[in-house]
N, C-alpha and C positions, 0 to 999 in steps of 0.2 A: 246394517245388521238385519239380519231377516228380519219378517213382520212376527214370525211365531212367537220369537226371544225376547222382543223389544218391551211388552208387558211386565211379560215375567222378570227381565233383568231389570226393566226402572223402578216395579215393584222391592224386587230383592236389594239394591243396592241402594235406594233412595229410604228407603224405609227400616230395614233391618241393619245391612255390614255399616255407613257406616254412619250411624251411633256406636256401634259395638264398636269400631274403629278408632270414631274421636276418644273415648270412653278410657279405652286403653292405654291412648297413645299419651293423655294428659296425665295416666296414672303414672303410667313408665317416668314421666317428666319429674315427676312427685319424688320419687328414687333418684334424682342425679348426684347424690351429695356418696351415695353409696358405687356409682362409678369409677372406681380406683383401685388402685391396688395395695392399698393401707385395709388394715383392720380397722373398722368401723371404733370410735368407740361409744362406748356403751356401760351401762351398770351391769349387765351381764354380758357382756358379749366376746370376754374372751370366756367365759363359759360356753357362751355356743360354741367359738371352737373348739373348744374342747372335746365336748357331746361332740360334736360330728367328725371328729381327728379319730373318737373311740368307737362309735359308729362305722364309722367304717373299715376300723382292723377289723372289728369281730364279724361284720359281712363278710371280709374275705377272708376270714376263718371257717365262711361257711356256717355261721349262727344269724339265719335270717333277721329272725327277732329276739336280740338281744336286752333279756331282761339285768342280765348279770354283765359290769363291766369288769374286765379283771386289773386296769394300771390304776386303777384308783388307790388311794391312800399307801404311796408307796408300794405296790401292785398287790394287795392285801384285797384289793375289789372294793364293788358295789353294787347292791341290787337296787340302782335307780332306777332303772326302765320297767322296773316293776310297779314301782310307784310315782312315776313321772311319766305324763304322756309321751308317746315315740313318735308321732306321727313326721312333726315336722324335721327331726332329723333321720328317717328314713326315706321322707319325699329329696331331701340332700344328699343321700345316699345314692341317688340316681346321678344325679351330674358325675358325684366321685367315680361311680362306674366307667363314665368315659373320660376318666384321664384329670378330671378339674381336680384343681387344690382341693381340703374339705374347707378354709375360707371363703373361698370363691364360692364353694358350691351354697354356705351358707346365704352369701350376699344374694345370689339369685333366687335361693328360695325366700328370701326380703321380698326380693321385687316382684315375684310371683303373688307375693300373699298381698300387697296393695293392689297390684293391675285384677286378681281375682276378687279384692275384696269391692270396690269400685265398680267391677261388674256384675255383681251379686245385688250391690243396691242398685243399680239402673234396672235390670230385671224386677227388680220388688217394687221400684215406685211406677215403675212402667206397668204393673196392672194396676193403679191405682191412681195414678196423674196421668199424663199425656205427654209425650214427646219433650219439651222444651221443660215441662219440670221434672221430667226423668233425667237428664243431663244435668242438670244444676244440681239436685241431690246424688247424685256419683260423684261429680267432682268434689260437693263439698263436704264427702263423707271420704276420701281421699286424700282431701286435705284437713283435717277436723284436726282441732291442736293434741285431743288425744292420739291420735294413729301416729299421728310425727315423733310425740312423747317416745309412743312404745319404738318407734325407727330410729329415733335418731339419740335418742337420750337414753333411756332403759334398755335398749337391745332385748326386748321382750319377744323374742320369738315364737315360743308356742304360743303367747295371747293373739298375736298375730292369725293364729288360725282361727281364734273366736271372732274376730273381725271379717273373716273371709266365711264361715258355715253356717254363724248365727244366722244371714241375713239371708244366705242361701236355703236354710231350712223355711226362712219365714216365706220364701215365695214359692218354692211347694209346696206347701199345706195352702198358700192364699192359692195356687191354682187346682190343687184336689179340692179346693171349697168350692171351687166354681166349676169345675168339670168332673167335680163325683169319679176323678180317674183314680184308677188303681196303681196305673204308673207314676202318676206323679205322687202317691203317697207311700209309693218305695222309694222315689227320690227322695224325698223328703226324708224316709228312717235312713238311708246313706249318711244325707248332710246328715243329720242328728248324730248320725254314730262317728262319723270323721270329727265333728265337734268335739265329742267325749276322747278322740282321742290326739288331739290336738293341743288339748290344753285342760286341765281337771277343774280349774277355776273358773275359767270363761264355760264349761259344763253344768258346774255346780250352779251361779250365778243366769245361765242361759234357759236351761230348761224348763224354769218357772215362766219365765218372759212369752217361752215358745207356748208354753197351757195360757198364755195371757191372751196372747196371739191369736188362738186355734177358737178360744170363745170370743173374742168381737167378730172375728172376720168369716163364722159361718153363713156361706150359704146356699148352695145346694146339695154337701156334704156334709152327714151325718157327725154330730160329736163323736158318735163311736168311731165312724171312718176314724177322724183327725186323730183321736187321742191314741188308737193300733198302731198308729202312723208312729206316734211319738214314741210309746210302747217300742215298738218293734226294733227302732233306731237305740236304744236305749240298750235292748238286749245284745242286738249286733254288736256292741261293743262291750259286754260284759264280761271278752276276755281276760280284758284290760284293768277295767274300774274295780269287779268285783274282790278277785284277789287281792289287788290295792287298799280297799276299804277292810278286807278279813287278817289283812296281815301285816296291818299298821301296829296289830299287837306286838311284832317281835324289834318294833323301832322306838324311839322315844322321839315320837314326832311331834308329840301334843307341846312337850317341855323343846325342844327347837325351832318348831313350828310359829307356835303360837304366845311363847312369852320373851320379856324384857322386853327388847328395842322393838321386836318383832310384833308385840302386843296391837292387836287394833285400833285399842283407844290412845294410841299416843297417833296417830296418823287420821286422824278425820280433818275430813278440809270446811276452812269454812266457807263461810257465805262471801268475803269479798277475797277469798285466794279464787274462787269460780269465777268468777266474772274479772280476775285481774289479769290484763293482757300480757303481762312483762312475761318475756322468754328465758330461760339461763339453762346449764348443763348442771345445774347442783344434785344433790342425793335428795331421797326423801327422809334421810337420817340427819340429813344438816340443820341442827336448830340455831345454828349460828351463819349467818353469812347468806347466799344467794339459794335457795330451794328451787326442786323441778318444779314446773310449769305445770296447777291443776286446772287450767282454765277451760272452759267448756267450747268457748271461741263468739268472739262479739258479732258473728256474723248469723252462728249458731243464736244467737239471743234475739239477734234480728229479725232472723227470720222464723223464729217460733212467735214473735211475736205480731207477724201478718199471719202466719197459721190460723191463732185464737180471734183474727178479727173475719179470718175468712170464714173458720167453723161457727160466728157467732152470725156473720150475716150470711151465707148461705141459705138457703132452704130447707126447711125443717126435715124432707124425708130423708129416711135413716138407709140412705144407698152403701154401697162399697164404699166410697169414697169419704162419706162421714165415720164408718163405722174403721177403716184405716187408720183417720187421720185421730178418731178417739182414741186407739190401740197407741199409736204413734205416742202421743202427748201422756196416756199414762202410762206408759215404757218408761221415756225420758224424764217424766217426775220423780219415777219408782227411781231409778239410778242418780238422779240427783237426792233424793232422801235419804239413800246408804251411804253418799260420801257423807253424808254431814251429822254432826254429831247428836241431831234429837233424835235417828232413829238408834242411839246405842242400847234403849232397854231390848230389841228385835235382835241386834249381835249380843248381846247377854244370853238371850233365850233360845234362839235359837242355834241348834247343837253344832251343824257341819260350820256355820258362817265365820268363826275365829280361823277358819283354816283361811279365809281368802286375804288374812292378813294386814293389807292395806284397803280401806276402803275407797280410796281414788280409783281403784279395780275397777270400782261400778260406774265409773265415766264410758269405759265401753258401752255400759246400757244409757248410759244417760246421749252421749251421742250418737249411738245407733237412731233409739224416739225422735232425738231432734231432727236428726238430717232427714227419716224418712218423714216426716210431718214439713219439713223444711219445702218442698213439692207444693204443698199449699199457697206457698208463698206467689208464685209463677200463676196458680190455678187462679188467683183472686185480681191481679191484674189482665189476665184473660178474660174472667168474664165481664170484667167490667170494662175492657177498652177492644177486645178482640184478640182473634188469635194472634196476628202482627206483633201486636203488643207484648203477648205472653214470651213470640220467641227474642226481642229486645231487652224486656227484663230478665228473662233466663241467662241473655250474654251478657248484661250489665251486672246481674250476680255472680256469674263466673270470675268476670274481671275483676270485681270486689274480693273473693274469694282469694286470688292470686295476688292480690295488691296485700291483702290482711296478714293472713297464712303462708305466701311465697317465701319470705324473711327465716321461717323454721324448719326450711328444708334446709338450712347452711351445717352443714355435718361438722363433726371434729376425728380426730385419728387416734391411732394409740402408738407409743414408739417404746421403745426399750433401752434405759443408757447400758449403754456397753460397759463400764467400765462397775457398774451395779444393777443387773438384768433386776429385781427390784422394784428398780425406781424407774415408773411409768410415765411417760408423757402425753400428754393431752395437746395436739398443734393441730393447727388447721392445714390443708394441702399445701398451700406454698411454702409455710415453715416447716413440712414434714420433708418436701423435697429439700429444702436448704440445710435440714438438720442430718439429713440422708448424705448429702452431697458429704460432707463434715468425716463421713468414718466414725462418728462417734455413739451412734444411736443403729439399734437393730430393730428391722419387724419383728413385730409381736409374733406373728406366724411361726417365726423360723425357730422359738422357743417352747413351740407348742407343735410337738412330735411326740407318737407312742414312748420312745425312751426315755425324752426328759421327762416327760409326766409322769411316767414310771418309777422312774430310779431319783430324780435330784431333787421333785418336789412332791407336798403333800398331795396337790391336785382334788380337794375336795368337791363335792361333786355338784354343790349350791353353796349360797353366802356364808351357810354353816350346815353342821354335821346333819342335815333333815335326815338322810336315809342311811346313819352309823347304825349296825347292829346292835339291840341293846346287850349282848354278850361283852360287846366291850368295854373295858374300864378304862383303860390309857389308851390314847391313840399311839399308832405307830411314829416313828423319827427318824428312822431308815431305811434304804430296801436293803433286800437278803437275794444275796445273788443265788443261792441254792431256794429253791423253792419249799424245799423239806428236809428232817430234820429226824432221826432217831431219839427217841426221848428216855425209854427205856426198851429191856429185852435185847438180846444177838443177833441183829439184822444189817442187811445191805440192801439199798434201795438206788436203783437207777432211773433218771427220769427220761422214757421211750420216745413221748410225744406232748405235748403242750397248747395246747387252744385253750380260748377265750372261756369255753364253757366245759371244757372235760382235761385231765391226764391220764395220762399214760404210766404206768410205774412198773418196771420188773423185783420184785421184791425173794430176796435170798436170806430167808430168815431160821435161823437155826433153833430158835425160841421164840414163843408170842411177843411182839414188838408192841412200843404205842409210837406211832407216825407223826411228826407235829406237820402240816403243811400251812405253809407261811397264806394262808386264804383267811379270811373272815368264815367263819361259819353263818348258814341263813337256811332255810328249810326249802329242800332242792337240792343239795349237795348230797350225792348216795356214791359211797364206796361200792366197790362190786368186785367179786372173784369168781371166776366160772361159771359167772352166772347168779353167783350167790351173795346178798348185800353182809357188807359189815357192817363193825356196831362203828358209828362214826356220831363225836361230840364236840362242845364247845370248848376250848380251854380257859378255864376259870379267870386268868388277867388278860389273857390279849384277844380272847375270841374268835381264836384263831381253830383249824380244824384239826381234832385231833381224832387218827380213825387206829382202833386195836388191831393186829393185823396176826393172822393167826402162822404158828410154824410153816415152812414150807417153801420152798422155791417156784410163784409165779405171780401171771399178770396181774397187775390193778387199777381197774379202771376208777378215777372219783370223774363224776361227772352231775351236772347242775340239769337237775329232770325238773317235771310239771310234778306237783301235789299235788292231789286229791281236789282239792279247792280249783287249784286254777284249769285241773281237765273239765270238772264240772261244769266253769265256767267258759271254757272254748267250747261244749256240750250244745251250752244255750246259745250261747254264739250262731254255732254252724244251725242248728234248730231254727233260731230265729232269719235266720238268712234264706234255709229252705222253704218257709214258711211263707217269706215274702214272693221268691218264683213259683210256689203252688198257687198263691193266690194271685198272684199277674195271669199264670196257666188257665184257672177257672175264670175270671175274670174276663178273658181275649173270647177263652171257648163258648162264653157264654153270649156274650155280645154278638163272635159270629151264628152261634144256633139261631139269637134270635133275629137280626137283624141280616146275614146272609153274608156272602164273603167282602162284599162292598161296603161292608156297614161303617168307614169312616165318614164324618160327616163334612160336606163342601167347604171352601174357605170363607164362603159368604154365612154359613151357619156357627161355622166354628170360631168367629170372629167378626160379630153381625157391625159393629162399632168400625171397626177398621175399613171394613167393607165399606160402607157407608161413605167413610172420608174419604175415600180411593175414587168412588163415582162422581161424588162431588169433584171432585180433583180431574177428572178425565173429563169433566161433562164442563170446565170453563176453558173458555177462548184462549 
């Protein structure tokens, strides 16, 4: 290879691809139970597919962002996506575009969300540890018994994204602290607003973590910087959240949400379910029998627990690397004090926190703290026996890792008896093919199409009615092949055209009609004639849409528009978006006025540490 390359490429590929490489390839490994062509199963995960079966009609309905589904509750709709983050079933909405199942498309964005989430902590401990403990906390935040939990047991896909932007936000803000850049603290409002819209819990729960973050680990960027940062991420997503929080009024989510079985205080984990290693596929509803797995992971204990001997024998100055590993350790306390029941007078008082339901939630935070303070571990037999050393315990904690955690990557399936679609089976690969081979058991998939969802079952949209209109009194129990209905008045109504989010109606009415259409009513739904809205209302038992339609032979359009509330909130959206490329604009202009068009600075300044290791590294025999 030439002499020019040979720096550059040992540099590039020894140093940077592949970590990023190994990183990957162990996470991908971490997903093999979801290799197959079974539905996963999961506590929710034939809900995922579902979300992404109805996902993807309404995309190619041409309703990008579908807030409104219409086959829900015997095709009567839902406005979930108005109140449920979207993110991760329209990053699924992409594979669907070319051709994938929407199962499939879900399983990959699985496996996307571990190999990103894994890579997000290797970047985060890698400014803060050094190579050999940046690799040991990737993998064992890859394999932490909670990530497996939400993979392989809860099918929790949107937390999934909390697991992939928390960590991703936490290393932009740790790099605009240390390089006062402007770019990276528009990186930074991205993760932050992709969080928010990834999942409202892992949001709710994350953000405080993120202002936790932002004050240990200043340091050559301004609070103000950090906090605009966090600000700005916040609003870029306020399409989403705002509306959601304004217009919880017209659902009875608090009474769905938030009580009976769903109540927080029947769900706090104690003190020896955290540290109990036993594995099982139970519910977190089973008070009888085997329960999921809240365990924090014994390696996780382990290794927090050389952390506290490294932070206590280290060196008193208060570098990045003490001030990390304190941010670290009280993350992960903060998230183990919410699972456990002495902090319930804090879920009493304070107001949003009954929404996160289950407090095992906050295992996310609890092994986020551990795994990145888990880098300590590697850091303390390095300084004490050398670098050699550091990178043999970092492989000897891998292998522990694999040896502890490898066991919870064994997935289970979902199957269908054929003879009562119903009754669901739970088998592992080989008994799903032997039960397959039978003719007697169908995939789950093949029962989960826009029609049956539509017409033969209720199809509700989570474990219960969270996002029913509160207009309705009785839920539906059949579908209505006619979509609409004369109810009073001389009318003939034909229906022209049908999408996800508007109709089509020619209406031949010799007298004022009332219209019943077989929809929920929810605020967005506007009638229109030439331009001119009708009076359109709830009907009193079913809540269903009933619009007065006036004499006369012509079109009508109903269609599902943006309120008031939610343009305001796409307002601040697009505001805060602009706001971040004005300020990247003046931020570049400014540096070039002062510093000239060359003003980035060498790799030996912009990375004085690394530099350092590289010459050493060139300069032995």
């Amino acid at each position: 290879m030439p002499k020019l390359f040979g720096p550059i490429t040992k540099f590039g590929l020894r140093r940077r691809t592949l970590p990023v490489v190994f990183v990957l390839v162990a996470a991908f490994a971490v997903t093999h139970g979801l290799w197959s062509t079974h539905v996963n199963f999961g506590h929710s995960s034939h809900i995922d597919v579902m979300r992404q079966v109805e996902v993807n009609k309404a995309v190619r309905d041409g309703y990008i962002y579908p807030r409104w589904i219409a086959d829900f509750y015997y095709g009567r709709g839902s406005p979930i996506f108005n109140f449920y983050a979207p993110l991760m079933y329209i990053a699924g909405e992409i594979f669907c575009y070319f051709g994938l199942a929407p199962y499939i498309a879900v399983k990959i964005t699985y496996i996307l969300c571990v190999m990103l989430a894994a890579l997000a902590m290797y970047f985060l401990a890698r400014e803060i540890w050094d190579l050999p403990a940046a690799l040991f906390a990737a993998v064992l935040y890859a394999m932490a018994p909670y990530m497996l939990t939400d993979l392989y047991i809860r099918a929790a896909l949107a937390e999934m994204g909390g697991f992939v932007f928390l960590p991703l936000a936490m290393y932009f803000l740790l790099r605009e602290s240390k390089t006062n850049s402007t770019q990276d603290a528009a990186r930074a409002a991205a993760a932050i607003a992709l969080l928010c819209l990834s999942h409202n819990i892992s949001a709710l729960i994350g953000v405080p973590v993120l202002i936790i973050w932002a004050i240990f680990i200043k340091e050559n960027a301004s609070y103000k910087k950090l906090f605009l940062a966090i600000g700005l991420g916040l609003l870029m997503s306020a399409f989403f959240w705002a509306p959601a929080l304004y217009e919880t009024k017209y659902l009875d989510a608090a009474a769905n949400l938030t009580q009976g079985e769903y109540h927080y205080s029947k769900h706090f984990v104690s003190l020896q379910k955290l540290f109990d290693p036993t594995w099982s596929f139970g519910s977190p509803m089973n008070d009888e029998g085997p329960g999921m797995s809240t365990q924090v992971g014994t390696l996780h204990w382990f290794a927090l627990a050389l952390a506290l001997t490294w932070f206590g024998l280290s060196p008193r100055k208060w570098d990045l690397r003490k001030k990390g590993a304190a941010a670290f350790i009280l993350i992960g306390l903060i998230g183990l004090f919410f699972t456990n029941s002495v902090s319930k007078p804090l879920w009493d008082f304070l107001p949003l926190l009954p929404f996160v339901q289950f407090p095992f939630r906050f295992l996310l935070i609890a092994t986020l703290g551990l795994t990145g303070v888990a880098g300590a571990s590697v850091i303390l037999v390095g300084d004490k026996f050398g670098r050699r050393w550091a990178w043999i315990s970092s492989a000897a904690l891998i292998l522990a890792c694999v040896a502890l955690y490898g066991p919870f990557t064994e997935a289970r399936y979902w199957l269908h008896d054929k003879s009562d679609p119903n009754r669901i089976l739970k088998v592992t690969k080989e008994r799903a093919k032997e039960a397959l081979a039978t003719g007697l058991v169908l995939e789950v998939h093949e029962l989960l199409k826009p029609k049956i969802l539509r017409e033969y079952r209720e199809t509700k949209t989570t474990a219960k009615d969270d996002y029913l209109p509160k207009w309705v009194k009785e839920k539906p129990q059949f579908y209505y092949a006619e979509k609409f209905e004369v109810t009073a008045g001389d009318a003939k109504v034909r229906l022209r055209q049908s999408r996800e989010y508007m109709n089509l109606f020619y209406v031949e009415a010799s007298t004022p009609a009332s219209i019943l259409i077989h929809t929920f009513y929810f605020p967005g739904w506007t009638a229109w004639k030439n331009g001119r809205e009708l009076p359109l209302e709830a009907d009193a038992e079913t809540g269903e849409i009933v619009i007065t339609a006036p004499a006369g032979d012509y079109e009508m359009l109903l269609s599902f528009d943006d309120t008031p509330v939610r343009i305001f909130a796409k307002f601040l959206s697009i505001s805060a978006a602009v706001g971040i490329i004005a300020w990247m604009g003046v931020a570049q202009y400014q540096r070039i006025r002062t510093d000239g068009p060359n003003s980035r600075k060498p790799r030996h300044r912009r990375h004085p540490l690394r530099h350092r290791r590289l010459l050493i590294r060139r300069r032995r025999p």
